[in-house]
N, C-alpha and C positions, 0 to 999 in steps of 0.2 A: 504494500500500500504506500503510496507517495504522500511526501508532507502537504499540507494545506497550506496555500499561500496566503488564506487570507488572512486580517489582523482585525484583534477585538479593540477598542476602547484604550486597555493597557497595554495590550503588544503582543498579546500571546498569540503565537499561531499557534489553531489547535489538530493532533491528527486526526483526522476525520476524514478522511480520504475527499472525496468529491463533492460532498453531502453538507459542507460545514451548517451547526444550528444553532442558535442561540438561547439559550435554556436560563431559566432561574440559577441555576450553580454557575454555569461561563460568568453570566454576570455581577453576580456575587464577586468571586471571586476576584472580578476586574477591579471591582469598588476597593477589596481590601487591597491589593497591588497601588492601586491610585493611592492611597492611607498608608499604606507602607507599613500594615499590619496583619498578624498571621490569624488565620481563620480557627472555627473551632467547628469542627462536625462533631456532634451530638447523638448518637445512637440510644436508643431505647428498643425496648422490645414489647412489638403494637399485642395488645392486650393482655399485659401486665398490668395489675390484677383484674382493669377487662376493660373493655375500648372505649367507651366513657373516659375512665381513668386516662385513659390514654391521652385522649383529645385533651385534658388537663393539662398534662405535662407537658405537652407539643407547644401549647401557647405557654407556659411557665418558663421553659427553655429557650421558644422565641424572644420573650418579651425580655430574656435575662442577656439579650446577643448571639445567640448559636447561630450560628451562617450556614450551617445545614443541618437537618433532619437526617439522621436515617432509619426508617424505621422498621425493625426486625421481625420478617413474616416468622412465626413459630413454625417450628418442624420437630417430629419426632426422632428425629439421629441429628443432631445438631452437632456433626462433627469435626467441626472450625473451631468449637467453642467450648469455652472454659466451664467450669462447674457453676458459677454465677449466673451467665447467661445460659446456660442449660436449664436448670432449676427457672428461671422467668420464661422459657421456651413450654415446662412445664404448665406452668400456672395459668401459662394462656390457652393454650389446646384445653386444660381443664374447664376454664373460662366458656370454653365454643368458638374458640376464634378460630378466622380460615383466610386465605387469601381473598376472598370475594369481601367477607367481613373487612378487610384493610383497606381494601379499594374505594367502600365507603366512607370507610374514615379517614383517606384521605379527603375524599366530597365533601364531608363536616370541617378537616383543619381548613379546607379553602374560604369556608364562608367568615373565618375569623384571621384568618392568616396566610402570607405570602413568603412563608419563608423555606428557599430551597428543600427540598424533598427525596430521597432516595431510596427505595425502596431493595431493603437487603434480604436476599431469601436466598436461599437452596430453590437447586433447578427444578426440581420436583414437584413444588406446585406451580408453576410455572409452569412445566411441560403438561400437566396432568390438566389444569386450565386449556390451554392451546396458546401457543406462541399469538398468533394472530389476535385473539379474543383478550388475551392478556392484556398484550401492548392497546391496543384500542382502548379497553375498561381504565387502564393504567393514565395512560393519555388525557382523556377524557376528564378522569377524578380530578387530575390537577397535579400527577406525578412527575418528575423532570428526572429520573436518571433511575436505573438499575442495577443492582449488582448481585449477581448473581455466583455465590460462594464457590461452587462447585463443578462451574464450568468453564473448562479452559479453551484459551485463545483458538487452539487446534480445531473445535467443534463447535465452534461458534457461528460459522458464517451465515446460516439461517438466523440464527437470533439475533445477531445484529442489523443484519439486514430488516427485521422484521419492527426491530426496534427502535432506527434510526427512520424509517417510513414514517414511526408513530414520533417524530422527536422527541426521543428520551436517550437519553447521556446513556453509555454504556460503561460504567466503571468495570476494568481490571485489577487484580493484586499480584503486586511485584514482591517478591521476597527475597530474603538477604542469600539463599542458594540460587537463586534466577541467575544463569549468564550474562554477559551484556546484549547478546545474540537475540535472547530470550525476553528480555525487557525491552527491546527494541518491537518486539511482536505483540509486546500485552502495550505499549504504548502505541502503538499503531491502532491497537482495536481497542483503543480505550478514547471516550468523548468526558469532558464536564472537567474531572480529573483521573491521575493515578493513584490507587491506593498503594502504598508502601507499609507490609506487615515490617513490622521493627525488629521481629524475633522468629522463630521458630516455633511450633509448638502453637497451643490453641490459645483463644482470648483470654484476658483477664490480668486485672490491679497485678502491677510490678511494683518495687521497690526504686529500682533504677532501670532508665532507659540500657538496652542492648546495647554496647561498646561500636557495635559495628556499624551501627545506624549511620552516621556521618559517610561512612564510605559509600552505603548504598545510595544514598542520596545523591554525592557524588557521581556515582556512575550513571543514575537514571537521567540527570540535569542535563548529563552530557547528550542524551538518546533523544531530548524530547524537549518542547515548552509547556508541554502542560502544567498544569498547578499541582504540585504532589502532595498528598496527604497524608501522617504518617500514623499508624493506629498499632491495635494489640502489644500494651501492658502500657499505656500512656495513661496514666491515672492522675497524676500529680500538679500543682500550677509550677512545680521547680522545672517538670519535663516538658511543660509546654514553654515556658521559658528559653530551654536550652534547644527546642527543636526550632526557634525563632530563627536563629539567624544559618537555620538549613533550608526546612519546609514554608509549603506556603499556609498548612493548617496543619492543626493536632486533630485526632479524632481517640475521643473519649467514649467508651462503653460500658465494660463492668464497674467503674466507679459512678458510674449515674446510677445501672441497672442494680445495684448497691444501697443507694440510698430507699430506692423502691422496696426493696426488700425488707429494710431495716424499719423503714415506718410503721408507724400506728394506722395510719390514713391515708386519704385518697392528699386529698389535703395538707398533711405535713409533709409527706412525699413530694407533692409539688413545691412548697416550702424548700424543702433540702435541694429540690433540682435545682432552684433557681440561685439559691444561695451558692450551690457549689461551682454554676453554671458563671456567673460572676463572677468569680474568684478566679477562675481559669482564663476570664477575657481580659483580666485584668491584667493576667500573668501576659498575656499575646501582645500588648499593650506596652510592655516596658521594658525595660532593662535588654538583655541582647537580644529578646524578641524583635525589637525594634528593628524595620530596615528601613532601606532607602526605600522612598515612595518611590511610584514612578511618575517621571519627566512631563 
């Protein structure tokens, strides 16, 4: 796939082969490049403790700064994923939650909110939906990107295809074992941004960022312009700090999907999101987070 020549607002050319689209996340993302400040993707997992709740916390997160949503179709082999977000994977299929159940909820975050959207699932309800039916439902709700855990660059080409019809971002994940070869082909099929896993091994709260993160970052910057985002084990506002002056966003999961757990309420839970949600933008916000805006 050839690079895009064209250029957004901030400068980024994105790869999208021929198709370039302009999504909620490109533009985001341009505003914080303009600011000269690093994003923060937000993950929850949509019906945790059940989709009410949900729509709660989507505005709680928004209203606190998250520059993206992502929000986690539950599955039963959640095998990406740490014991945190396993257990909320739980709670939600207990709940009755389903992919069609999300779609609507993304229909209700629209009518309150505009804030980037991603839609993280296993291919499984996805394929078991219909590619076509998906993307269309997905579309329509008010969804702007995909990502899809489970399937790789190699098998994609119907899904993206299908997906970029309906303009929705197609997120890939680069990992610190990905070649440069190989990061070159998840960046190529990748739209909105690149996810960049930080570690090995499944989601969830670290202590410290992966030693090696800096390099991958490194090598990926070199492959590509898109906006990288760096997730699994980024819990902390010290990590979002120190990935400032790499990435162009941190993306936070089990230490939100955390707070959900640890609540009394539908309600204090929102409370803790937003408080924590803050804390983190603040961290994006200053010290060597800080970069050069752009020109």
């Amino acid at each position: 796939m050839q690079r895009g020549t064209g250029k957004s607002a901030c400068g980024y050319r994105r790869l999208v082969g021929d198709n370039s689209i302009s999504t909620r996340i490109s533009r985001r993302f341009a505003e914080l490049r303009e600011r000269g400040e690093l994003g923060i993707v937000a993950y929850i997992t949509a019906g945790d403790p059940s989709l009410d709740a949900t729509l709660q916390f989507v505005q709680a997160l928004a209203e606190a700064g998250a520059d993206v949503i992502e929000l986690g179709v539950p599955f039963s082999d959640p095998l990406a994923d740490g014991p945190t977000v396993q257990r909320a994977s739980e709670r939600a299929l207990k709940s009755g939650t389903t992919l069609a159940g999300v779609l609507r909820l993304v229909r209700r975050i629209r009518e309150v909110s505009q804030a980037p959207i991603v839609l993280f699932s296993y291919y499984n309800p996805i394929l078991q939906m219909g590619l076509e039916n998906f993307a269309a439902e997905a579309a329509a709700a008010g969804a702007d990107g995909v990502l899809a855990t489970d399937l790789t660059v190699e098998e994609a080409d119907e899904y993206r295809s299908v997906m970029r019809r309906h303009h929705l971002d197609t997120i890939f994940l680069g990992a610190p074992t990905s070649t440069n070869d190989r990061l070159a082909k998840i960046a190529a099929a990748s739209s909105g941004f690149l996810y960049l896993i930080s570690r090995t091994g499944v989601t969830g709260a670290k202590d410290t960022l992966a030693a090696d993160v800096p390099d991958l970052v490194r090598r990926t910057r070199g492959l590509t312009q898109l906006p990288l985002a760096v997730g699994f084990g980024v819990s902390q506002p010290a990590h979002v700090s120190m990935l400032g002056g790499l990435a162009d966003a941190a993306v936070v999961g089990s230490a939100l999907v955390s707070e959900i757990e640890k609540a009394g309420s539908v309600d204090s839970a929102a409370d803790a999101l937003r408080a924590q949600l803050r804390l983190l933008k603040e961290a994006g916000r200053r010290g060597i987070s800080r970069r050069e805006a752009a020109p």
